[in-house]
DODO-665822 format. One record per residue (C-alpha): x, y, z; residue in three letters. Coordinates in steps of 0.25 Angstrom, whole numbers, padded with zeros to 4 digits, always signed. Layout:
N
XYZAla
...
# end
This chain:
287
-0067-0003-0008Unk
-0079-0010-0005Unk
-0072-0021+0002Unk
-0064-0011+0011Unk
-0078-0007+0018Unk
-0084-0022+0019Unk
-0069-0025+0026Unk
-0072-0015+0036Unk
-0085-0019+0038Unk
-0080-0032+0041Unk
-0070-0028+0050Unk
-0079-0020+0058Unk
-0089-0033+0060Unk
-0075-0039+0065Unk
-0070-0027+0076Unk
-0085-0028+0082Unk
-0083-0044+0084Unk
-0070-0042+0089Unk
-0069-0042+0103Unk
-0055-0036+0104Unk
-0046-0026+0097Unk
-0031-0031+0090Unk
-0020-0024+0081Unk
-0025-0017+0069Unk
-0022-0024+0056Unk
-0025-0016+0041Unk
-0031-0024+0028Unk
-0027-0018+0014Unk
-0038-0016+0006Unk
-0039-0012-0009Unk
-0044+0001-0012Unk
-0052+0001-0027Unk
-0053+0014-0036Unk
-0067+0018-0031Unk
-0075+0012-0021Unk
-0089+0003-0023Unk
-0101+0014-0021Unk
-0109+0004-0014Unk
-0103+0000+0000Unk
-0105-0004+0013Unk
-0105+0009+0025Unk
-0097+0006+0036Unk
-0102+0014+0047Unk
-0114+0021+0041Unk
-0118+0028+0056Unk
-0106+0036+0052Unk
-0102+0037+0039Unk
-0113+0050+0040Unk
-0102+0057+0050Unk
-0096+0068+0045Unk
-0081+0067+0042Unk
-0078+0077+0053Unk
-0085+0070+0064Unk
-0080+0057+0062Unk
-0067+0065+0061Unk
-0070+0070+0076Unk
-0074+0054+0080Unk
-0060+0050+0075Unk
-0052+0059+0082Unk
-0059+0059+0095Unk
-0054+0043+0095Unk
-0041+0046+0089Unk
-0039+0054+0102Unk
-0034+0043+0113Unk
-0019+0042+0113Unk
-0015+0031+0106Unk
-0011+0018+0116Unk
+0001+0011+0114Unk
-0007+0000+0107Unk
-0012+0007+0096Unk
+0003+0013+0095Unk
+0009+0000+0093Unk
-0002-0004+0084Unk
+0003+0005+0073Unk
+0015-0001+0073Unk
+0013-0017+0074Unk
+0019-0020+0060Unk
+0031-0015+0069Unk
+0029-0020+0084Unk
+0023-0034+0077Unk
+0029-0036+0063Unk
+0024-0050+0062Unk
+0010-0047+0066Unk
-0002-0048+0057Unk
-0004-0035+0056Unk
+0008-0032+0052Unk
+0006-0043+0041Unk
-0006-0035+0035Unk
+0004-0020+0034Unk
+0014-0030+0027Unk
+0002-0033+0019Unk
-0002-0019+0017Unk
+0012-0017+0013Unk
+0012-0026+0002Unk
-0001-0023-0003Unk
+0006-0007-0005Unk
+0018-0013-0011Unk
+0010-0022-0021Unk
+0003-0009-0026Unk
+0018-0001-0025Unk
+0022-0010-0036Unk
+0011-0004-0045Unk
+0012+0010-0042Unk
+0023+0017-0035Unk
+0020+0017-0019Unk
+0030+0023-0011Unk
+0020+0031-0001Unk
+0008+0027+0005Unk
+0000+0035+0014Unk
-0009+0028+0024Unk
-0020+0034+0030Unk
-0035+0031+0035Unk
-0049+0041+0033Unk
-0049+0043+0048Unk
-0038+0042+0059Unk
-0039+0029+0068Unk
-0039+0021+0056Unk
-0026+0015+0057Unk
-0019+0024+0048Unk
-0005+0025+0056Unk
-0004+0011+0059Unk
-0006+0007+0046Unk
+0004+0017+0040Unk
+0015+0012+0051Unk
+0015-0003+0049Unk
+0014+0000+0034Unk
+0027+0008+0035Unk
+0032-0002+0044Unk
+0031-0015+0036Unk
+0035-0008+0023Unk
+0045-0002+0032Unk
+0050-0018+0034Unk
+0051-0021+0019Unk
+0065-0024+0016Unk
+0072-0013+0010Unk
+0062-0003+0010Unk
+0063+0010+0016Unk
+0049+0014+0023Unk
+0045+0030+0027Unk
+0032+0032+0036Unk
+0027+0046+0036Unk
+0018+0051+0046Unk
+0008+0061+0040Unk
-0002+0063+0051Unk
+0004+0078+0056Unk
-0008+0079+0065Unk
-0008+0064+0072Unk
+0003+0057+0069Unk
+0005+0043+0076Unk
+0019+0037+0068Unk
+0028+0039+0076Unk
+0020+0036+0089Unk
+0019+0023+0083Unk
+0033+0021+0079Unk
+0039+0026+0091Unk
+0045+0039+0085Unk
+0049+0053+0090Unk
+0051+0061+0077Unk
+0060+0074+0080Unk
+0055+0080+0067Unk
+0042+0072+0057Unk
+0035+0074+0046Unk
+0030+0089+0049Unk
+0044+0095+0051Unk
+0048+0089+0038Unk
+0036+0094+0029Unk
+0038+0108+0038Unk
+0052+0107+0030Unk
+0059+0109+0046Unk
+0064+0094+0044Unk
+0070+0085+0034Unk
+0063+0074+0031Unk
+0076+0064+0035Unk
+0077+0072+0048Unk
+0063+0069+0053Unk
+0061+0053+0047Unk
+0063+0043+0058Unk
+0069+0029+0053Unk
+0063+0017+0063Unk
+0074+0007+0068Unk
+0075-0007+0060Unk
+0066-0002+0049Unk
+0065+0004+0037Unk
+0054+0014+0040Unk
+0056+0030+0040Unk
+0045+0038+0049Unk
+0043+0052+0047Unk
+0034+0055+0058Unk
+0027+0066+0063Unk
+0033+0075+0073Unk
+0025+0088+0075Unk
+0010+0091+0071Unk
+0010+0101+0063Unk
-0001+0111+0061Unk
-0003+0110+0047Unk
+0000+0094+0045Unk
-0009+0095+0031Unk
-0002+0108+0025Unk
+0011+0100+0027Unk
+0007+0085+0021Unk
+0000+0094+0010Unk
+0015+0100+0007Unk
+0025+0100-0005Unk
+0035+0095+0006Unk
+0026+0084+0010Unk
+0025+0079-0007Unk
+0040+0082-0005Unk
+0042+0073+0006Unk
+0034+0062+0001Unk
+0041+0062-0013Unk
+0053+0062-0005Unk
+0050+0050+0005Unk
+0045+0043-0009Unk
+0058+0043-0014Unk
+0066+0039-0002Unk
+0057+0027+0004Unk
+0050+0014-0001Unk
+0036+0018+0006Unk
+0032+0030+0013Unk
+0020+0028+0023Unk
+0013+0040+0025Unk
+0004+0039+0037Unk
-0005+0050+0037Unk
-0019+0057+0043Unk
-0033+0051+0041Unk
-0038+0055+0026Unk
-0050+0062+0033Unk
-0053+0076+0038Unk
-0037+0079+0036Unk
-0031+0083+0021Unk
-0017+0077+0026Unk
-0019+0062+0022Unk
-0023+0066+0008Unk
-0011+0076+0007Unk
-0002+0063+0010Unk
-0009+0055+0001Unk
-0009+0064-0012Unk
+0007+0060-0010Unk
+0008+0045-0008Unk
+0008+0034-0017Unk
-0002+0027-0009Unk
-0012+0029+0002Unk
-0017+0019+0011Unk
-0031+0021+0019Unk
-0032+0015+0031Unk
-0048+0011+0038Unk
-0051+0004+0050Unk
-0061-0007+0052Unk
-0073-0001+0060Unk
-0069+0014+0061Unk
-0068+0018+0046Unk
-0080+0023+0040Unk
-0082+0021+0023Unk
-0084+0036+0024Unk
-0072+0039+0028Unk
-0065+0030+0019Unk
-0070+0034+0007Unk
-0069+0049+0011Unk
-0053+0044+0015Unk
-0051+0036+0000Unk
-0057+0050-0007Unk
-0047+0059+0000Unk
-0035+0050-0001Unk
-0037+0049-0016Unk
-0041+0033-0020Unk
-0030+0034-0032Unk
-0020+0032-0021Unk
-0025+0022-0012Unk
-0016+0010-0010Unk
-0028+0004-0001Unk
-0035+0003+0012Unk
-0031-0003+0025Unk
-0042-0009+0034Unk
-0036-0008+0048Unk
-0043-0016+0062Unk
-0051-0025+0054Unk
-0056-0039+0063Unk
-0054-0052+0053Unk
-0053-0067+0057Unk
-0060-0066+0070Unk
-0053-0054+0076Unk
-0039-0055+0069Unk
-0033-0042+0061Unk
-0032-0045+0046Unk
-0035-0042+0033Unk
-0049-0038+0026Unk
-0053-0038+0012Unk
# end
């Protein structure tokens, strides 16, 4: 774990060098048992801030309607298959599959400590480059009732998503959206419902995930931040694996290790270190 926060802190020497902002690349990380007790503070003005505030913080910059640049960026495995960035979600890919081999991996749930991290993008070019496998048959399942950004990115206008089908007023084959030339299902969000963590916490939610097990290779499920909402959790308690998206320079150790408790260690396949500066400006990995 130790090395998660020194890559972070190093990444955020990069951004403040950096005279200009690019696509958004991820790093998979490993993730050890327990983390080292003795570690470096990342922001320590406000690590102190309470949950709630910080809370308050995020949302107030989650407000601005997303641009249509930040739209595509969730989807450049998809607009730019050969692009680096895309190489890196190919790379995350294999990195999963590797540990499938040991262990049965059929769903993933990817999800950050706060919203902003770049949880949604990274669950829809995962989805997407698995989706590109040959032979495999992909489902991407958006979790986030209260939020929800899938099928804005994607391009989709779902007559019925994943509340309807939970709500039992829809079948689960009536309300998945196949995308043209690939082998990717979308279940997507279509109304907000006013109890979203009732519903993921459901029999029929376990039901439909055993069920969506059975009948794809890999099921992404992309849902809310892990803090100040029980929903990730809920999702998480159902998956194979879960994912834990941070971003250079906006996530706090705080909030990660708060984020790692709730999501259960036992189940994490490993972190994702997204915006990180290497090699002079140029997105890559970090270790």
């Amino acid at each position: 774990m130790a090395k998660v926060y020194d890559a972070l802190q190093r990444a955020e020497r990069e951004r403040k060098r950096a005279a200009s902002d690019v696509m958004p690349s991820v790093a998979p990380l490993d993730v050890p048992a327990a983390p080292p007790k003795a570690r470096a503070k990342l922001r320590p003005a406000k690590a102190k801030r309470s949950l709630v505030a910080r809370l308050r913080d995020r949302l107030g910059r989650q407000s601005v309607v997303d641009t249509s640049a930040e739209v595509n960026k969730r989807r450049i495995s998809v607009l730019q298959p050969d692009s680096y960035v895309a190489e890196q979600f190919r790379a995350l890919r294999g990195r999963i599959d590797a540990l499938a081999e040991q262990r049965p991996i059929r769903t993933v749930v990817v999800s950050s400590p706060m919203a902003g991290e770049g949880k949604t993008t990274a669950s829809i070019n995962l989805a997407c480059v698995t989706a590109m496998s040959v032979g495999r048959r992909v489902l991407l399942i958006d979790c986030d009732m209260r939020k929800p950004k899938v099928h804005q990115a994607l391009g989709l206008r779902p007559e019925a998503g994943l509340a309807e089908v939970l709500a039992g007023k829809v079948a689960f084959e009536d309300a998945v959206i196949t995308i043209e030339g690939m082998n990717l299902d979308v279940l997507a969000v279509r109304s907000r419902p006013s109890n979203p963590s009732e519903l993921l916490g459901s029999p029929r939610m376990r039901e439909l995930v055993e069920k969506v097990a059975g009948s794809y290779d890999r099921v992404i499920l992309d849902t809310p931040a892990a803090l100040g909402l029980p929903d990730a959790k809920a999702v998480s308690e159902l998956a194979d694996g879960v994912v834990v998206v941070v971003r250079a320079d906006v996530t706090s150790q705080q909030d990660l290790e708060a984020a790692l408790e709730a999501l259960d260690r036992r189940r994490l396949l490993g972190l994702v270190l997204n915006g990180a500066h290497v090699d002079h400006g140029r997105y890559g990995y970090t270790s």
